[in-house]
C-alpha positions in Angstrom: 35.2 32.0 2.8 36.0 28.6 1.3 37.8 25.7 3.6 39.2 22.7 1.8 39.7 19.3 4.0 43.2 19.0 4.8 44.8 17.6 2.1 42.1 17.5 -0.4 43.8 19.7 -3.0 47.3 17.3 -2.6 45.2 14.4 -3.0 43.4 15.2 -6.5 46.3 16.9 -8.1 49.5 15.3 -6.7 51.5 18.4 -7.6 52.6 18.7 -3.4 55.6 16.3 -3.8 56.6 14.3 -6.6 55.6 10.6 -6.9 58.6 9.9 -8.8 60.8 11.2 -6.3 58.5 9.9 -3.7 59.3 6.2 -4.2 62.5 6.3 -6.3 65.2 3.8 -5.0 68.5 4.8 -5.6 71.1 2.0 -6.3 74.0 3.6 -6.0 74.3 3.1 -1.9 74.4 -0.5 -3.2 77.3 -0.7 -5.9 81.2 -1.8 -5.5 83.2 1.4 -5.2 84.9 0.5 -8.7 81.8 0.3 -10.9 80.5 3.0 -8.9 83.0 5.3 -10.4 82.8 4.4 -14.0 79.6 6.4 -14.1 79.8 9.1 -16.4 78.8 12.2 -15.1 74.9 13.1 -16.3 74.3 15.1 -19.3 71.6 17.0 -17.3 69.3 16.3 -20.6 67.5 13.0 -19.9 65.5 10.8 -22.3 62.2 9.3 -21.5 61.4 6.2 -23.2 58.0 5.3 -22.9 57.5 1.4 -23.5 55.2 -1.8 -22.4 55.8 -3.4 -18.7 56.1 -6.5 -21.1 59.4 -5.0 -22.8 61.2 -3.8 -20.2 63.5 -7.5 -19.9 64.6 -6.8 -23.2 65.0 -2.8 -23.3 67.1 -3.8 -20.2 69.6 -5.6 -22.1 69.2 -3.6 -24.5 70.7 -0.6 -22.6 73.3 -3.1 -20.8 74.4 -3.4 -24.4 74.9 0.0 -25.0 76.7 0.7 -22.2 74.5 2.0 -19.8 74.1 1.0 -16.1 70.9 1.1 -14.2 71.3 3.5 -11.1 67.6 3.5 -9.8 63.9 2.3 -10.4 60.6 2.6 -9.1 57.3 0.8 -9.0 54.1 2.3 -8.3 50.4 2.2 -8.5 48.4 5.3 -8.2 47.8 8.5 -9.9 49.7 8.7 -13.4 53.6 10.1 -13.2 53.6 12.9 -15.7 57.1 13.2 -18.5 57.8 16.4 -16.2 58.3 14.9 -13.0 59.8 12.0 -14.4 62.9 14.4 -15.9 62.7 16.0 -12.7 63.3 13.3 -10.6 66.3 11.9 -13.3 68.0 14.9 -13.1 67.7 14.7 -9.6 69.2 11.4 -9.8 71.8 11.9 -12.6 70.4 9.5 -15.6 70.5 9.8 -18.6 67.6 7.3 -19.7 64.7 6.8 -17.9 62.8 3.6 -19.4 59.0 3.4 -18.0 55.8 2.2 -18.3 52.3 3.2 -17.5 49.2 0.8 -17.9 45.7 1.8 -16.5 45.0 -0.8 -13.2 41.6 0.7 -12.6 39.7 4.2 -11.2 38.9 5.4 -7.2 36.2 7.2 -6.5 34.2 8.2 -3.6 33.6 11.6 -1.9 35.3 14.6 0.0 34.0 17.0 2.7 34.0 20.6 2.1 33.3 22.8 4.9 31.9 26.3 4.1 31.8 29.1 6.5 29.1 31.6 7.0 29.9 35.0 8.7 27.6 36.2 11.5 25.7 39.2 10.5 26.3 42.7 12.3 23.7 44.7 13.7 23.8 48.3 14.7 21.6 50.1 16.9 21.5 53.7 17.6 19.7 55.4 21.0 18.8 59.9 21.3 16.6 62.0 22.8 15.6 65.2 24.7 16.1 65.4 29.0 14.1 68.4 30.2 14.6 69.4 34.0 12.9 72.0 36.1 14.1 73.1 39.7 12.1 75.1 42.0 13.5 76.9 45.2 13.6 79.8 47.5 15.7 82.0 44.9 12.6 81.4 42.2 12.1 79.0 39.3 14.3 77.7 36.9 14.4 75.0 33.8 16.8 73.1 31.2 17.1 70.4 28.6 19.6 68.6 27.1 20.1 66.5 23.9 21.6 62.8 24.2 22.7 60.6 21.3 24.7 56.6 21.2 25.0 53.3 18.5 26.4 50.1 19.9 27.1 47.2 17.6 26.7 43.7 17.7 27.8 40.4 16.1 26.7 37.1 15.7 28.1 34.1 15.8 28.9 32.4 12.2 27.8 29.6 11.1 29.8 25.8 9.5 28.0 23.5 7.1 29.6 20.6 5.1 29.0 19.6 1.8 30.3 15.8 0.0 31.5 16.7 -2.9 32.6 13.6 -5.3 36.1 12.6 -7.5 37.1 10.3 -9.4 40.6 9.5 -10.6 42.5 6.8 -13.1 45.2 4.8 -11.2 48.3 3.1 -13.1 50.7 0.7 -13.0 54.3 2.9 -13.2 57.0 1.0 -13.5 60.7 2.7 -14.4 64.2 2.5 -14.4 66.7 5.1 -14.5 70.3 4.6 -16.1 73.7 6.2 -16.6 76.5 5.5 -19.2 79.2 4.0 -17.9 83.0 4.2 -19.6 84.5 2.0 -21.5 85.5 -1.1 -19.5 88.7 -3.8 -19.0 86.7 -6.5 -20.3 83.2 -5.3 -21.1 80.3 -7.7 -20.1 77.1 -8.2 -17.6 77.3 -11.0 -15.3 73.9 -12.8 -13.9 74.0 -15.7 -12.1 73.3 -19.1 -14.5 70.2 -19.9 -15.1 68.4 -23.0 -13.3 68.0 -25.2 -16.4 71.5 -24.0 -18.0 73.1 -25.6 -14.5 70.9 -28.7 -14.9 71.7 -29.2 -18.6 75.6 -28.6 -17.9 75.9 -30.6 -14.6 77.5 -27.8 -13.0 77.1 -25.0 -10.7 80.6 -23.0 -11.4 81.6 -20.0 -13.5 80.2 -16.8 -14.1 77.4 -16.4 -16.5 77.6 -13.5 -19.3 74.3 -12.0 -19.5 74.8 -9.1 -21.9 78.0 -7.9 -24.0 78.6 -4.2 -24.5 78.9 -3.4 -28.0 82.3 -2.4 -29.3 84.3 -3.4 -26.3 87.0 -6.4 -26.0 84.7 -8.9 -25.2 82.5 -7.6 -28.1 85.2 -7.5 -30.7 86.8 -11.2 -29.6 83.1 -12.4 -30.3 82.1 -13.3 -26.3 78.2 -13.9 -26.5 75.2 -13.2 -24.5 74.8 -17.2 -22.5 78.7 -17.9 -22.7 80.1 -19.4 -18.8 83.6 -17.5 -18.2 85.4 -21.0 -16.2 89.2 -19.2 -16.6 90.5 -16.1 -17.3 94.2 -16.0 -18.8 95.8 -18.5 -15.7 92.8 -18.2 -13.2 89.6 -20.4 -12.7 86.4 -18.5 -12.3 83.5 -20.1 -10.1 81.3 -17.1 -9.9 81.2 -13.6 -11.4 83.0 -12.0 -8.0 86.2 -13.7 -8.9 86.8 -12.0 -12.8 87.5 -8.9 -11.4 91.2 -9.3 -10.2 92.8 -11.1 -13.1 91.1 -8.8 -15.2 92.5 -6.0 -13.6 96.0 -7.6 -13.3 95.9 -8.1 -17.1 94.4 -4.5 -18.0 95.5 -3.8 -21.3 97.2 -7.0 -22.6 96.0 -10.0 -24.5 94.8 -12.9 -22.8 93.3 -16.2 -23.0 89.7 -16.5 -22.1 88.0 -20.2 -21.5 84.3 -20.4 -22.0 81.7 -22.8 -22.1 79.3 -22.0 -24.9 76.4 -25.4 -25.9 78.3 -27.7 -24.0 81.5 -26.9 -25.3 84.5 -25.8 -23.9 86.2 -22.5 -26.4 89.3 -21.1 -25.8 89.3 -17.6 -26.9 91.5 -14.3 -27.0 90.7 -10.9 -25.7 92.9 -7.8 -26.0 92.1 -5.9 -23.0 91.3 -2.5 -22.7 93.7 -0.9 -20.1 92.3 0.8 -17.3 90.3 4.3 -17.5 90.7 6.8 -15.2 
């Protein structure tokens, strides 16, 4: 009989529990109710899009562009995630895209006990024999005999010995993040907050910042751009990206006046708005 180390199979293979469901962090907990329910439901047929740790910035806007909102991510170094458990763990998770990258970080080696166990061997032993007897009294003489046969068996004790035997495994770098569509919006943009040097170079710390425009949607069509600063919407200053929410509700489906700063200059421009989806 053969007895592995505790663990020892789970530890080579990693096919006990998923590593991609192992250290997934799902954002969802973390979104406002409203965005939260323009996810689309999942298409149960996920994509994996394999690409460099170097690309993912710009595969992120990429998919902001297109409409898709990132629901989860994870980053881990270890044993390579295999295509299978990634879709496994995005199903789990409801995305529909699943960008991620995997660059060798190095190799682990070193050695694992394996204890083998030795039965005790059995031994049998077996007794007979003849008993004469012969009785002599005042009625005369008289003899007998008798046959007598018996096995007993015995066990000994077995026997542990351990052997080292050695592994070694490539580790990786996984990074990925999962995504959802999301349906078509009031407005349709990304917010980020502005960038250091953009606040320097403007003198000013107000607005909010549009860091990606999804294609084919109002603020697409009315020709808003990726590094415009949204400072009013219709009759309402902006200061940050929390406040474009209400007036862009208020204003669902009409057309409105949008004030942007784009290279120092301040554009007036007008968005029909979508109205709201239910």
């Amino acid at each position: 009989m053969l007895l592995l180390a505790a663990g020892f199979g789970i530890f080579l293979t990693g096919c006990a529990i998923n590593p991609a469901a192992r250290f997934y962090q799902d954002h969802t907990p973390e979104m406002p109710v409203a965005f939260k329910q323009m996810l689309l439901p999942p298409n149960g047929n996920p994509q994996i899009i394999g690409i460099a740790e170097s690309q993912h910035k710009e595969e992120i806007h990429r998919l902001e562009e297109q409409g898709y909102a990132i629901i989860g991510n994870l980053a881990v170094e270890g044993p390579a995630i295999s295509q299978s458990q990634l879709i496994e763990q995005a199903k789990r998770a409801g995305a529909a895209i699943v960008l991620v990258s995997s660059e060798f970080s190095g190799s682990q080696q070193g050695v694992r006990p394996i204890i083998n166990y030795q039965p005790g061997q059995t031994y049998t032993t077996s007794e007979y024999g003849t008993v004469n007897a012969n009785a002599y009294g005042s009625g005369g003489y008289a003899s007998g005999f008798g046959t007598y046969s018996g096995s007993a068996t015995t066990t000994s004790s077995g026997t542990f010995n351990t052997q080292y035997v050695p592994y070694q495994y490539n580790t990786y770098r996984t990074v990925a993040s999962f995504w959802r569509k999301i349906k078509p919006a009031i407005f349709g943009v990304r917010y980020s907050p502005i960038p250091e040097a953009l606040r320097i170079s403007l003198q000013r710390n107000t607005g909010a910042y549009v860091s990606a425009v999804i294609q084919d949607e109002p603020a697409f069509k009315a020709n808003i751009l990726a590094g415009d600063i949204i400072i009013q919407i219709a009759d309402t200053p902006i200061t940050n990206m929390q406040e474009t929410s209400p007036p862009l509700q208020a204003h669902a489906g009409e057309k409105i006046p949008i004030k942007v700063i784009r290279n120092g200059q301040i554009l007036d421009i007008e968005v029909q708005l979508n109205k709201v989806t239910n």
